[in-house]
LUMDREN-838771 format. One line per field, with one value per residue: residue in three letters; x, y, z of N, C-alpha, C, O in turn. Coordinates in Angstrom, 2 decimals. Example, Ala and Ser with C-alpha at 12.3 -4.5 7.8 and 13.67 -1.06 7.14 Angstrom:
! LUMDREN-838771
aa [ala:ser]
n.x [13.19:12.85]
n.y [-5.69:-2.25]
n.z [7.80:7.08]
ca.x [12.30:13.67]
ca.y [-4.50:-1.06]
ca.z [7.80:7.14]
c.x [13.20:12.90]
c.y [-3.30:0.03]
c.z [7.80:7.87]
o.x [14.24:13.41]
o.y [-3.32:1.14]
o.z [8.46:8.04]
! end
This chain:
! LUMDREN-838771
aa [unk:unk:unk:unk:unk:unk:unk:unk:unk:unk:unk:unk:unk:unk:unk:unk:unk:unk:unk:unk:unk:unk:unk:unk:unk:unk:unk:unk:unk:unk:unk:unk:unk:unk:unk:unk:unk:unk:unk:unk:unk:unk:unk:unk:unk:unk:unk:unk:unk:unk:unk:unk:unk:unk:unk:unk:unk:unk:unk:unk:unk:unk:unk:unk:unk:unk:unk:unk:unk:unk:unk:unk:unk:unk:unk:unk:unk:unk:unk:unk:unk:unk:unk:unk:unk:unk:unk:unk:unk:unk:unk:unk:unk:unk:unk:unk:unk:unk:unk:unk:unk:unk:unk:unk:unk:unk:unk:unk:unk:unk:unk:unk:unk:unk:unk:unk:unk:unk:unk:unk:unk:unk:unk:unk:unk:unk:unk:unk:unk:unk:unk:unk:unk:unk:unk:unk:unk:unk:unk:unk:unk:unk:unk:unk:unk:unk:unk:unk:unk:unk:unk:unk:unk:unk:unk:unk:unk:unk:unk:unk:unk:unk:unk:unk:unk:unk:unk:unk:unk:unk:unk:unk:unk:unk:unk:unk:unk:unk:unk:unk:unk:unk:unk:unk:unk:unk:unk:unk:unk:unk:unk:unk:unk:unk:unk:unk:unk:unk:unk:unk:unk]
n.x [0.81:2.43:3.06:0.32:-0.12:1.40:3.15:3.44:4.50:2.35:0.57:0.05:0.46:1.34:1.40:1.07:-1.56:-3.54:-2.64:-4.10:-6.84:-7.49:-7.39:-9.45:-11.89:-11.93:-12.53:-15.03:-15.37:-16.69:-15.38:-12.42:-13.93:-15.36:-14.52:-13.03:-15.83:-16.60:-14.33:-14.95:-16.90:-16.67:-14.32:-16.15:-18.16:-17.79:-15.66:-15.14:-16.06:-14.29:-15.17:-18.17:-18.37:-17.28:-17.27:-16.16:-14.21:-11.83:-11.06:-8.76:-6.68:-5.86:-3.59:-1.77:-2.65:-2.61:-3.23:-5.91:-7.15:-6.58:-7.90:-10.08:-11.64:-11.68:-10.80:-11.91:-10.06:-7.73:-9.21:-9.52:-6.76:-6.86:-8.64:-7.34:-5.14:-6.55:-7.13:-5.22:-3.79:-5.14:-4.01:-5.54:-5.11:-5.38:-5.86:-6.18:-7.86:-9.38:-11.68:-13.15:-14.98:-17.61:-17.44:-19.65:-21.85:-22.75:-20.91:-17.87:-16.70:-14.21:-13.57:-11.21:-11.64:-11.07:-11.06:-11.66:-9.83:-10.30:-9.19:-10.37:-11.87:-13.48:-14.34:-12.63:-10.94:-12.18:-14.11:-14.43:-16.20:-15.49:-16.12:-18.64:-21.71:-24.59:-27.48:-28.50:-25.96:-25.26:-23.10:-21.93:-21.16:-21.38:-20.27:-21.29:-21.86:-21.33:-21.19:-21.28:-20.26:-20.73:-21.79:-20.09:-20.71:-20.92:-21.97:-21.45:-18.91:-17.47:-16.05:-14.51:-11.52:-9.40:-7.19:-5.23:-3.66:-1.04:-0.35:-0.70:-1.33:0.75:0.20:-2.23:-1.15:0.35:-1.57:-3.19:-0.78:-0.08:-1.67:-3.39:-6.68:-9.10:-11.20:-9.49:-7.90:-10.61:-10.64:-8.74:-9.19:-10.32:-7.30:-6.28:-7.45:-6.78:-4.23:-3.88:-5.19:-5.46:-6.35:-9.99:-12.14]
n.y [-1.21:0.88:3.24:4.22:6.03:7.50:10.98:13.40:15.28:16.42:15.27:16.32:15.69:16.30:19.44:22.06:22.57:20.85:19.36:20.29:20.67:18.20:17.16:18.08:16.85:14.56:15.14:13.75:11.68:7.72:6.13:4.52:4.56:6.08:8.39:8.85:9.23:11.93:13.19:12.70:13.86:16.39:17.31:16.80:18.04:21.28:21.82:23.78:22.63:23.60:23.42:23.82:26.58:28.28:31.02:32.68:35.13:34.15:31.71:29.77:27.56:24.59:22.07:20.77:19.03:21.07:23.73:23.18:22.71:25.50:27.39:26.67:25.19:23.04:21.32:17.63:15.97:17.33:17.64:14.81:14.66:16.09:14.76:12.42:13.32:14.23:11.70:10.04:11.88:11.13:8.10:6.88:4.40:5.58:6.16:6.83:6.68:6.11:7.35:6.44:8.91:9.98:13.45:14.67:13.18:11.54:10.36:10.59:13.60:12.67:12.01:12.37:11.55:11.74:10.18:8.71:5.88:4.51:2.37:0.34:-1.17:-2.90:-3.26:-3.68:-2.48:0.60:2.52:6.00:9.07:12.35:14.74:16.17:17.21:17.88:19.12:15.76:14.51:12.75:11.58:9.13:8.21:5.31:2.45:-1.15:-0.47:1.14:4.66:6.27:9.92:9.58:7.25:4.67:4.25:1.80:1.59:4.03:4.04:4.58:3.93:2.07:2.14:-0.99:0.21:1.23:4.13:5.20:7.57:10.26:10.50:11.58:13.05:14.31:15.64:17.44:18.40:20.20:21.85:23.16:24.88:28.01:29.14:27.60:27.21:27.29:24.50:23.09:23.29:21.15:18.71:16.54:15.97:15.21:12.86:11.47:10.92:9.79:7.14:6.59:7.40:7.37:5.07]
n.z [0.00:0.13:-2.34:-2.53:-0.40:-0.23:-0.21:-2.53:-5.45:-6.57:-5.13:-2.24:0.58:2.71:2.73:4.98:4.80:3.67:5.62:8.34:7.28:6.56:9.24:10.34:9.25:10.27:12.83:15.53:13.54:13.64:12.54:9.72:7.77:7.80:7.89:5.19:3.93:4.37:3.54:0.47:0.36:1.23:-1.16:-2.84:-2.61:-1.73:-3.56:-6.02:-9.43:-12.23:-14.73:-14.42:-13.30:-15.17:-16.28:-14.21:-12.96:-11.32:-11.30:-11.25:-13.07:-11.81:-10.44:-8.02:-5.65:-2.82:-4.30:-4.86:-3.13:-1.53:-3.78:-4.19:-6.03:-8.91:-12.25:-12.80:-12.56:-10.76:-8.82:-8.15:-6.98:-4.91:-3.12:-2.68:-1.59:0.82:1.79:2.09:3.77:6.01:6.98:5.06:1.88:-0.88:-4.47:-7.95:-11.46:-14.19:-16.61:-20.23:-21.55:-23.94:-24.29:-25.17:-24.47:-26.82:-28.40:-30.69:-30.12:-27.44:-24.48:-21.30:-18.26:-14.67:-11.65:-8.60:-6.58:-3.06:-0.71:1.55:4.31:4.64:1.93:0.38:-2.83:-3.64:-6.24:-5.92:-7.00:-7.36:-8.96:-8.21:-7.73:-10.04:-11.89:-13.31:-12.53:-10.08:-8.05:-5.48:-2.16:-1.56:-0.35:-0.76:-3.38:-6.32:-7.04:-9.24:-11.01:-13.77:-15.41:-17.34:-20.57:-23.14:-25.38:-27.20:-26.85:-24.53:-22.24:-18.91:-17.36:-15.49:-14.23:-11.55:-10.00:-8.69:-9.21:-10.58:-14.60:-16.54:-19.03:-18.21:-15.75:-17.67:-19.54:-17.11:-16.64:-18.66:-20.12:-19.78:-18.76:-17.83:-20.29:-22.03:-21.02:-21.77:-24.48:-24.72:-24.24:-25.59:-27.36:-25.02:-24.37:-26.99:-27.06:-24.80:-25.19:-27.71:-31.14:-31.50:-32.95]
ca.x [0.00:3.01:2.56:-0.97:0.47:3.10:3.12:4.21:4.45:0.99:-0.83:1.51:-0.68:2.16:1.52:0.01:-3.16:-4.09:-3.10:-5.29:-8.39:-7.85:-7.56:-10.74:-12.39:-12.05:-13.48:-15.69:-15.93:-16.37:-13.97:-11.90:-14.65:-16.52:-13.86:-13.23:-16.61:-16.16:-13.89:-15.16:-17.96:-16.13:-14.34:-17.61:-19.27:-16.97:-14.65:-16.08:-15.52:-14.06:-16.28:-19.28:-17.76:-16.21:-17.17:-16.24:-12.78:-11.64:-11.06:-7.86:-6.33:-5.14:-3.56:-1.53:-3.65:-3.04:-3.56:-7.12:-8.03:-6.37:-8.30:-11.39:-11.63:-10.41:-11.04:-12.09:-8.49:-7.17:-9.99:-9.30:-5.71:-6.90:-9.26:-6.13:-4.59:-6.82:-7.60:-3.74:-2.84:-5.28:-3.89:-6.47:-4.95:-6.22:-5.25:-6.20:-8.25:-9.72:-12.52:-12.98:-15.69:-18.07:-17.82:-21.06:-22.59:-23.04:-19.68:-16.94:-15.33:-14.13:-12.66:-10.97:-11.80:-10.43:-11.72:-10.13:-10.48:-9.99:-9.15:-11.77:-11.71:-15.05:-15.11:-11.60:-10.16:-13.89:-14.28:-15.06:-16.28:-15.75:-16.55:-19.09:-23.12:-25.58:-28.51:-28.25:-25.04:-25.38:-22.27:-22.46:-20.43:-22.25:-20.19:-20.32:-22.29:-20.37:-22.18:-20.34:-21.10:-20.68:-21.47:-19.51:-22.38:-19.78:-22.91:-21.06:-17.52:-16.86:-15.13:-13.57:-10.01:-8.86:-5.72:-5.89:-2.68:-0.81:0.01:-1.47:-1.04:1.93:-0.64:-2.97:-0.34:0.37:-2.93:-3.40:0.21:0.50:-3.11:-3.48:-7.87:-10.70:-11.54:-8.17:-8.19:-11.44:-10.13:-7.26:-9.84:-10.04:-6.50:-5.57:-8.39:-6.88:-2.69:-4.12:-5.88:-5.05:-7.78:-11.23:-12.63]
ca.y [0.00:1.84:3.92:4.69:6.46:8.46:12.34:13.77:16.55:16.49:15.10:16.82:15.57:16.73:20.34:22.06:22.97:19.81:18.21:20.74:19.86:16.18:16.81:18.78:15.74:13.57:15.38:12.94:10.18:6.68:4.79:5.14:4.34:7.51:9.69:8.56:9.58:12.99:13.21:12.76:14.52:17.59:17.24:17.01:19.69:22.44:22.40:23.69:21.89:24.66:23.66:24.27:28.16:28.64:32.24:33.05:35.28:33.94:30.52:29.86:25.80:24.25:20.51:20.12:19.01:22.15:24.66:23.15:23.63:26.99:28.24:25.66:24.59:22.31:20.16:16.42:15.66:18.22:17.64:13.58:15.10:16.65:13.75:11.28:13.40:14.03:10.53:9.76:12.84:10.23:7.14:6.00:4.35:6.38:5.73:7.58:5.96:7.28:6.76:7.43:9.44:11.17:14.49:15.33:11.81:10.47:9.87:11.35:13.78:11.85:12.93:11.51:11.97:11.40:10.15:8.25:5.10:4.46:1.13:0.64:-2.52:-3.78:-4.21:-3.80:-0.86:0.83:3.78:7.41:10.28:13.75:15.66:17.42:17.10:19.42:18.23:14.79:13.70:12.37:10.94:8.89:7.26:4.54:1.26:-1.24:-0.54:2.27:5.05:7.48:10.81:9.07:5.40:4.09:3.30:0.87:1.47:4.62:3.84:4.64:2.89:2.42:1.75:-0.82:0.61:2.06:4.35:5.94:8.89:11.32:10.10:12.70:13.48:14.77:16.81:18.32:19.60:21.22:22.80:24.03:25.90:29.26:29.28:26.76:27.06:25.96:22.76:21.97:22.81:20.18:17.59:15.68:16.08:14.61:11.45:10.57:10.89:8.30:6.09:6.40:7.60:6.95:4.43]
ca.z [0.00:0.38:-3.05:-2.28:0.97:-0.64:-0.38:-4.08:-6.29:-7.46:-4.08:-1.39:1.95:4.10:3.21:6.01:4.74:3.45:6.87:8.69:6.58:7.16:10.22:10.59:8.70:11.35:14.49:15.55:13.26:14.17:11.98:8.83:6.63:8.03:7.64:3.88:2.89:4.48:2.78:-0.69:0.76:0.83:-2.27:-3.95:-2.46:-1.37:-3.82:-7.21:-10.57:-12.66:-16.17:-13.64:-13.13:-15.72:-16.11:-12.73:-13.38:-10.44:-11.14:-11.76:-13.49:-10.69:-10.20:-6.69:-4.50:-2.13:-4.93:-5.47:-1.53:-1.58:-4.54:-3.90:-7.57:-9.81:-13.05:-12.08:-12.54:-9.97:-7.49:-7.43:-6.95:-3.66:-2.61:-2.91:-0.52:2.03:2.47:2.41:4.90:7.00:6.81:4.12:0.79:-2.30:-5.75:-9.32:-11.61:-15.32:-17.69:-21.22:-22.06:-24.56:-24.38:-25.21:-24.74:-28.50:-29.32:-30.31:-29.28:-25.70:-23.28:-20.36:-16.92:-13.73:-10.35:-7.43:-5.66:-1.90:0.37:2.66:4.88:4.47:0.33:-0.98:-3.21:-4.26:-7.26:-6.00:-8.07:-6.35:-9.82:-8.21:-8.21:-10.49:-12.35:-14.13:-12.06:-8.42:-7.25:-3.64:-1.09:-0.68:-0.77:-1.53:-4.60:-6.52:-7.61:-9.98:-11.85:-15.20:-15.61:-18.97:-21.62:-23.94:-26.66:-27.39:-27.10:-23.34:-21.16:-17.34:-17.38:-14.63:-13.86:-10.30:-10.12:-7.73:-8.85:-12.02:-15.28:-16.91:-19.81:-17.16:-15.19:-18.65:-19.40:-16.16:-16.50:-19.91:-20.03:-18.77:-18.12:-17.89:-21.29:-22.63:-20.80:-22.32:-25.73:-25.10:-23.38:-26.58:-27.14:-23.99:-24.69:-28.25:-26.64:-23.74:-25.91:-29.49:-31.62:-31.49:-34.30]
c.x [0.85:2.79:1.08:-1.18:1.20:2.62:3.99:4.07:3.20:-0.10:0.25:0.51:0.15:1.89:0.71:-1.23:-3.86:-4.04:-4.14:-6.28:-8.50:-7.96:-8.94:-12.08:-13.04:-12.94:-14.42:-16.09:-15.69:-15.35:-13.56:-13.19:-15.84:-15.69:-13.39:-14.43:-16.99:-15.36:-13.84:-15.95:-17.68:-15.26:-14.80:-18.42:-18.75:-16.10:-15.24:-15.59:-15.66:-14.64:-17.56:-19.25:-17.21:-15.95:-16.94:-14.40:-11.87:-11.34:-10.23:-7.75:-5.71:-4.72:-2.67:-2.19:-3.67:-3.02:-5.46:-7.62:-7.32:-7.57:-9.96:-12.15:-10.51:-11.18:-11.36:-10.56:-8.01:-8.18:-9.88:-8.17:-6.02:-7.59:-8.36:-5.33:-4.70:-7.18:-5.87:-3.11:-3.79:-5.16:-4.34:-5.57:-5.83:-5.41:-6.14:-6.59:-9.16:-10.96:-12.46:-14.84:-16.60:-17.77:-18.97:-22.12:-23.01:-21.96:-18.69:-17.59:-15.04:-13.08:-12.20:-11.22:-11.69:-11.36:-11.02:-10.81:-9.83:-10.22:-9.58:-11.78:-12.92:-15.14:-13.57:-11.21:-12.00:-13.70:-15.26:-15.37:-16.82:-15.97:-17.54:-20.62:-23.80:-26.41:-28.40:-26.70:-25.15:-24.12:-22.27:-21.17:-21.21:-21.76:-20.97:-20.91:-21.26:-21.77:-21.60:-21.04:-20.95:-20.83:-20.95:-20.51:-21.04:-21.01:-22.57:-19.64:-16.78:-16.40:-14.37:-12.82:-10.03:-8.11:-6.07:-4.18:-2.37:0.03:-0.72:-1.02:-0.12:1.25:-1.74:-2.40:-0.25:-0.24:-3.05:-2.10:0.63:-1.07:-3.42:-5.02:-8.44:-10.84:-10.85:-8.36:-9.37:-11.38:-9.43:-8.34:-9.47:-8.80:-5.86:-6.33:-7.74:-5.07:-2.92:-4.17:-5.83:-6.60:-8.57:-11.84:-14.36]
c.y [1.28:3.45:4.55:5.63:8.11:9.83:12.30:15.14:17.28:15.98:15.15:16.95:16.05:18.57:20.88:22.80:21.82:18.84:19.21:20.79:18.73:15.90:17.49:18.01:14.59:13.58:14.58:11.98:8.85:5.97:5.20:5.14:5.79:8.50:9.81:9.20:11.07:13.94:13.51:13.86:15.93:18.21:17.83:18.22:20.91:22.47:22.25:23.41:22.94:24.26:24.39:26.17:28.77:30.53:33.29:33.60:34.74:32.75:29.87:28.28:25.67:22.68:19.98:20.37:20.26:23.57:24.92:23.16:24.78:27.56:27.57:25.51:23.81:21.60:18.83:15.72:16.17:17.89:15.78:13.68:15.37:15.68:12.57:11.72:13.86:12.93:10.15:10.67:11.71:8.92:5.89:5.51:5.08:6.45:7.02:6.89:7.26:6.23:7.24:7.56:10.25:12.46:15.45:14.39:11.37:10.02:10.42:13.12:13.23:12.34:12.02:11.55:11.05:11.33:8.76:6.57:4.93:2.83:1.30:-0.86:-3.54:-4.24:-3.94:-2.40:-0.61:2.35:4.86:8.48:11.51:14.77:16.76:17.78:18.04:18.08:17.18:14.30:13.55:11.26:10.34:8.17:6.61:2.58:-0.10:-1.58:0.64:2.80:6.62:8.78:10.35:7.93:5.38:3.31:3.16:1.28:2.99:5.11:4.18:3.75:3.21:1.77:0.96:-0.73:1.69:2.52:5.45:7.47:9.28:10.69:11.88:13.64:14.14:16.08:18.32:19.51:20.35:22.18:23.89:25.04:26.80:28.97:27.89:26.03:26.81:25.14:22.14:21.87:21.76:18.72:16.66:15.11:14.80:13.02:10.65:10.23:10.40:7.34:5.59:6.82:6.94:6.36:4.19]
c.z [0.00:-0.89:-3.37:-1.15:0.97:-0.58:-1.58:-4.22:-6.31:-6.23:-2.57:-0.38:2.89:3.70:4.33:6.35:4.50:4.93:8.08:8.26:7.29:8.18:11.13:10.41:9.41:12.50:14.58:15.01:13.87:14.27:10.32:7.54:6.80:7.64:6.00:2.93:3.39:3.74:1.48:-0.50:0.32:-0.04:-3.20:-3.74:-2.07:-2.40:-5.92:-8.76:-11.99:-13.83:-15.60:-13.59:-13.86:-16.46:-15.25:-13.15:-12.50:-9.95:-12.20:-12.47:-12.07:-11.01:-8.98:-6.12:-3.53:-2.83:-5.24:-4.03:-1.47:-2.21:-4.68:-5.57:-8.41:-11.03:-12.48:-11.87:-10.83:-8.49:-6.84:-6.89:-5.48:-2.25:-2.30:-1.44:0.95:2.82:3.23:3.87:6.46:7.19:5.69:2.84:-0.28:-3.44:-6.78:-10.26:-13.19:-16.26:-19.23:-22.01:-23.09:-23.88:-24.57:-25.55:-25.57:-28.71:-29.37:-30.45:-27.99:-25.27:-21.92:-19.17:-16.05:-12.31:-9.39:-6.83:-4.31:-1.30:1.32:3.17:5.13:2.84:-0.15:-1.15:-4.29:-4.83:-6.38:-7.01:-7.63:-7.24:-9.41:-8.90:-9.02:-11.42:-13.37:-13.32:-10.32:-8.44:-5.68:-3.27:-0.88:-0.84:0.07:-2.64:-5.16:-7.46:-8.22:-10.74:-12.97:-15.50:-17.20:-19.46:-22.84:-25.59:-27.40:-27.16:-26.00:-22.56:-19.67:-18.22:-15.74:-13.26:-12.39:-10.10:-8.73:-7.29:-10.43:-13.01:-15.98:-18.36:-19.07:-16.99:-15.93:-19.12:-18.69:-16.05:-17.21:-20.41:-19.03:-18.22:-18.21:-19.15:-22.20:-22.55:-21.50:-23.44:-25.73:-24.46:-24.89:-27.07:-26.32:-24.29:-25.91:-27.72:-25.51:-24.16:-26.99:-30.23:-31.80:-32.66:-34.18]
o.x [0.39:2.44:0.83:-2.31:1.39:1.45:4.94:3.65:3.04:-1.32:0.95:-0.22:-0.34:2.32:-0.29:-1.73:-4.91:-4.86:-4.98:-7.05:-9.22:-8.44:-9.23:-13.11:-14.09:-13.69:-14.96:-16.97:-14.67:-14.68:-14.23:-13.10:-16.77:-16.14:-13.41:-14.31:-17.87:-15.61:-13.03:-15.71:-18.22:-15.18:-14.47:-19.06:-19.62:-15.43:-15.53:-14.65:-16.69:-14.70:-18.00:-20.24:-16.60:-14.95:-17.31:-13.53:-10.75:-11.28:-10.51:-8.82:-5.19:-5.44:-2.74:-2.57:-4.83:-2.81:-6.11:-8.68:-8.28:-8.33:-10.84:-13.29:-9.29:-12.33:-10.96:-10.22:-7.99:-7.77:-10.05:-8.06:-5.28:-7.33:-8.83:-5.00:-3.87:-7.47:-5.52:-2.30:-3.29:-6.18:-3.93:-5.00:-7.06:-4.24:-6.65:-5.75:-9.39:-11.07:-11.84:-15.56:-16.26:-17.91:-19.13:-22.98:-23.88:-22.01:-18.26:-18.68:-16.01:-12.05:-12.87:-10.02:-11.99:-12.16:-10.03:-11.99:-8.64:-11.28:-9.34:-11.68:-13.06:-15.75:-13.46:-11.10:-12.61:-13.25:-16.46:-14.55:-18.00:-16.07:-17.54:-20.85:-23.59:-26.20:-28.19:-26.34:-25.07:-24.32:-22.60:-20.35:-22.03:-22.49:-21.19:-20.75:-20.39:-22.68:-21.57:-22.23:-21.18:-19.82:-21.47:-21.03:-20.38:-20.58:-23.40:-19.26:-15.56:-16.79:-13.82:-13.06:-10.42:-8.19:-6.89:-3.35:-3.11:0.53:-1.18:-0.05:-0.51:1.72:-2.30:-2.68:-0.48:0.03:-3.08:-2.25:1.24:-0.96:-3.66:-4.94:-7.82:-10.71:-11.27:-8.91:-9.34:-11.79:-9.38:-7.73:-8.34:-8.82:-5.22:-5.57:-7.97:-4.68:-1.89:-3.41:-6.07:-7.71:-8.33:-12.13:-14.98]
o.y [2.41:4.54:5.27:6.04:9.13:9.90:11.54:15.96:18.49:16.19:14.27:17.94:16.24:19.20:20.25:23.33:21.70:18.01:18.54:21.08:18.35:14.82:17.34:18.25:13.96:12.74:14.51:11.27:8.68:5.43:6.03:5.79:6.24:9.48:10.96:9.58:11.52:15.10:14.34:14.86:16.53:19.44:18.71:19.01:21.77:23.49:21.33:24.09:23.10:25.37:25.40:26.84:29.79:31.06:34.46:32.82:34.87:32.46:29.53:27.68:26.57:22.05:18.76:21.50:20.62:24.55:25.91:23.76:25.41:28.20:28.14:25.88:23.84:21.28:18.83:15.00:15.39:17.93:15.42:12.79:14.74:15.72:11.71:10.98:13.95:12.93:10.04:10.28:11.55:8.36:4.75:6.55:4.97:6.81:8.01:6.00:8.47:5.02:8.26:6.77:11.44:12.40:16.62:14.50:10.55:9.00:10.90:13.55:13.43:12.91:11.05:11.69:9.87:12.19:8.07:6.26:5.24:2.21:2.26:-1.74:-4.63:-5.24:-4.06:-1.49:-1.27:3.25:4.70:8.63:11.82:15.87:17.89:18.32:19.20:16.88:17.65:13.30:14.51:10.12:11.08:7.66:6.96:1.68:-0.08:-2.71:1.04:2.25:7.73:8.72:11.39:7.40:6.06:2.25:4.10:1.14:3.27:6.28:4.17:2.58:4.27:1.15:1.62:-1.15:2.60:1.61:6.16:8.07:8.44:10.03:13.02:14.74:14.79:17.14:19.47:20.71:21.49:23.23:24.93:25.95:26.59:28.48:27.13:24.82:26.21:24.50:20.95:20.83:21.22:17.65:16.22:13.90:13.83:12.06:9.45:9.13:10.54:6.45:4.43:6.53:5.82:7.18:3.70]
o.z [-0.09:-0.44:-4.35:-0.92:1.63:-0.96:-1.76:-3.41:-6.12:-6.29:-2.07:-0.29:4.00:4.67:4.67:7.34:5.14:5.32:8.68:9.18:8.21:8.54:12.31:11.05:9.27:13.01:13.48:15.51:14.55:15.16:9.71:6.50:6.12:7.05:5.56:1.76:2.66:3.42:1.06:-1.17:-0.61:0.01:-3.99:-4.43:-2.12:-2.22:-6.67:-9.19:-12.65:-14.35:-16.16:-13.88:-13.53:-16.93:-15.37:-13.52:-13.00:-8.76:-13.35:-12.43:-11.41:-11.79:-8.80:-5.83:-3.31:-2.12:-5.57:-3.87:-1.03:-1.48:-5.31:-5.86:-8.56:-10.73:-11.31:-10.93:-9.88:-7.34:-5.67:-6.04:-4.73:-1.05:-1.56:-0.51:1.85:4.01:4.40:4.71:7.58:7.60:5.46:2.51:-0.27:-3.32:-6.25:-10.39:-13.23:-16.46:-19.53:-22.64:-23.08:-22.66:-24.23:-26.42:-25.30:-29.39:-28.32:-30.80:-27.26:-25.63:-21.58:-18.93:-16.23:-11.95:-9.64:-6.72:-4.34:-1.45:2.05:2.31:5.68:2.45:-1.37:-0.33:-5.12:-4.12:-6.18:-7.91:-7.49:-6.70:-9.88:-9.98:-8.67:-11.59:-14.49:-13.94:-9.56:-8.87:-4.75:-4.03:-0.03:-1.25:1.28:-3.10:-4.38:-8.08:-7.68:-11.05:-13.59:-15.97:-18.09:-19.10:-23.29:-26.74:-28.27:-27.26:-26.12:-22.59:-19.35:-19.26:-14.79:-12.11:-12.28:-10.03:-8.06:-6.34:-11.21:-12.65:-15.76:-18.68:-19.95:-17.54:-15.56:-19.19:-19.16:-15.43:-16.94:-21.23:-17.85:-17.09:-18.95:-19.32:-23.19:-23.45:-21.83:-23.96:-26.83:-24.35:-25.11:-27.28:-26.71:-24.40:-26.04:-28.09:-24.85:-23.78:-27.30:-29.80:-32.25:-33.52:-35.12]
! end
């Protein structure tokens, strides 16, 4: 589990904002499996998923994990980025984990998106998705069914990946590094989907 543990570049749980969250997380829960979905919890709902805002000047790219609780936004990328490492700043394993998606649910263009999974001692290593509720996506903690903002419909060429990783994929990182706003990154979404995957047939 040790690489599921790790403080990095890109999910830096030792800084000490991220370990004062996590540790704010905790106050009173029972057991790790409570503080896990707190966790996501707040993720998902405090921290706002910059396509959602994207007219908001004020909402900068972000992708280390304590840039996206600083600035309380991120891409789904950047926000499993932050979810990875507040579980991690509490002992929890949390991994990195990707689908490949429509873009505008028929087909192509697809896109890739990012969301996390966590080791939980009742079912195993189980898929989160802290993207970030609004109408037509309900994401839950509720294992040990999994209940994501995107289920993969294969009848349009989507797909889970899976590869449960323990740190960002370097095509990821990219995107979020080399794009100044919002509305870059979602120019390059496709981009980033066909230089994961190979193009879409």
């Amino acid at each position: 589990m040790e690489p599921y543990l790790a403080h990095s570049e890109w999910i830096d749980w030792q800084h000490p904002a991220v370990l004062t969250k996590a540790r704010e997380l905790t106050d009173g829960a029972s057991d790790a499996q409570q503080v896990a979905q707190r966790c996501f919890e707040f993720v998902r709902d405090r921290i706002r998923h910059s396509w959602d805002y994207r007219d908001d000047p004020f909402n900068p790219v972000t992708c280390r994990a304590s840039d996206v609780l600083l600035h309380a936004t991120g891409y789904c990328y950047a926000k499993s980025h932050l979810l990875a490492a507040l579980l991690r700043a509490n002992g929890i394993p949390a991994g990195l984990c990707y689908q490949y998606l429509s873009l505008e649910g028929g087909g192509f263009p697809y896109t890739l998106h990012g969301l996390n999974t966590v080791h939980l001692e009742s079912v195993g290593w189980y898929r989160i998705d802290p993207r970030g509720n609004k109408p037509g996506v309900d994401a839950q903690f509720c294992p040990p069914l999994e209940r994501l903002a995107f289920p993969a419909d294969d009848r349009v060429g989507e797909r889970d990946y899976a590869t449960n990783l323990p740190e960002p994929l370097p095509e990821v990182v990219g995107l979020l590094t080399r794009n100044a706003t919002v509305r870059e990154v979602y120019a390059d979404l496709p981009i980033l989907a066909e230089a994961v995957v190979g193009p879409a047939r």
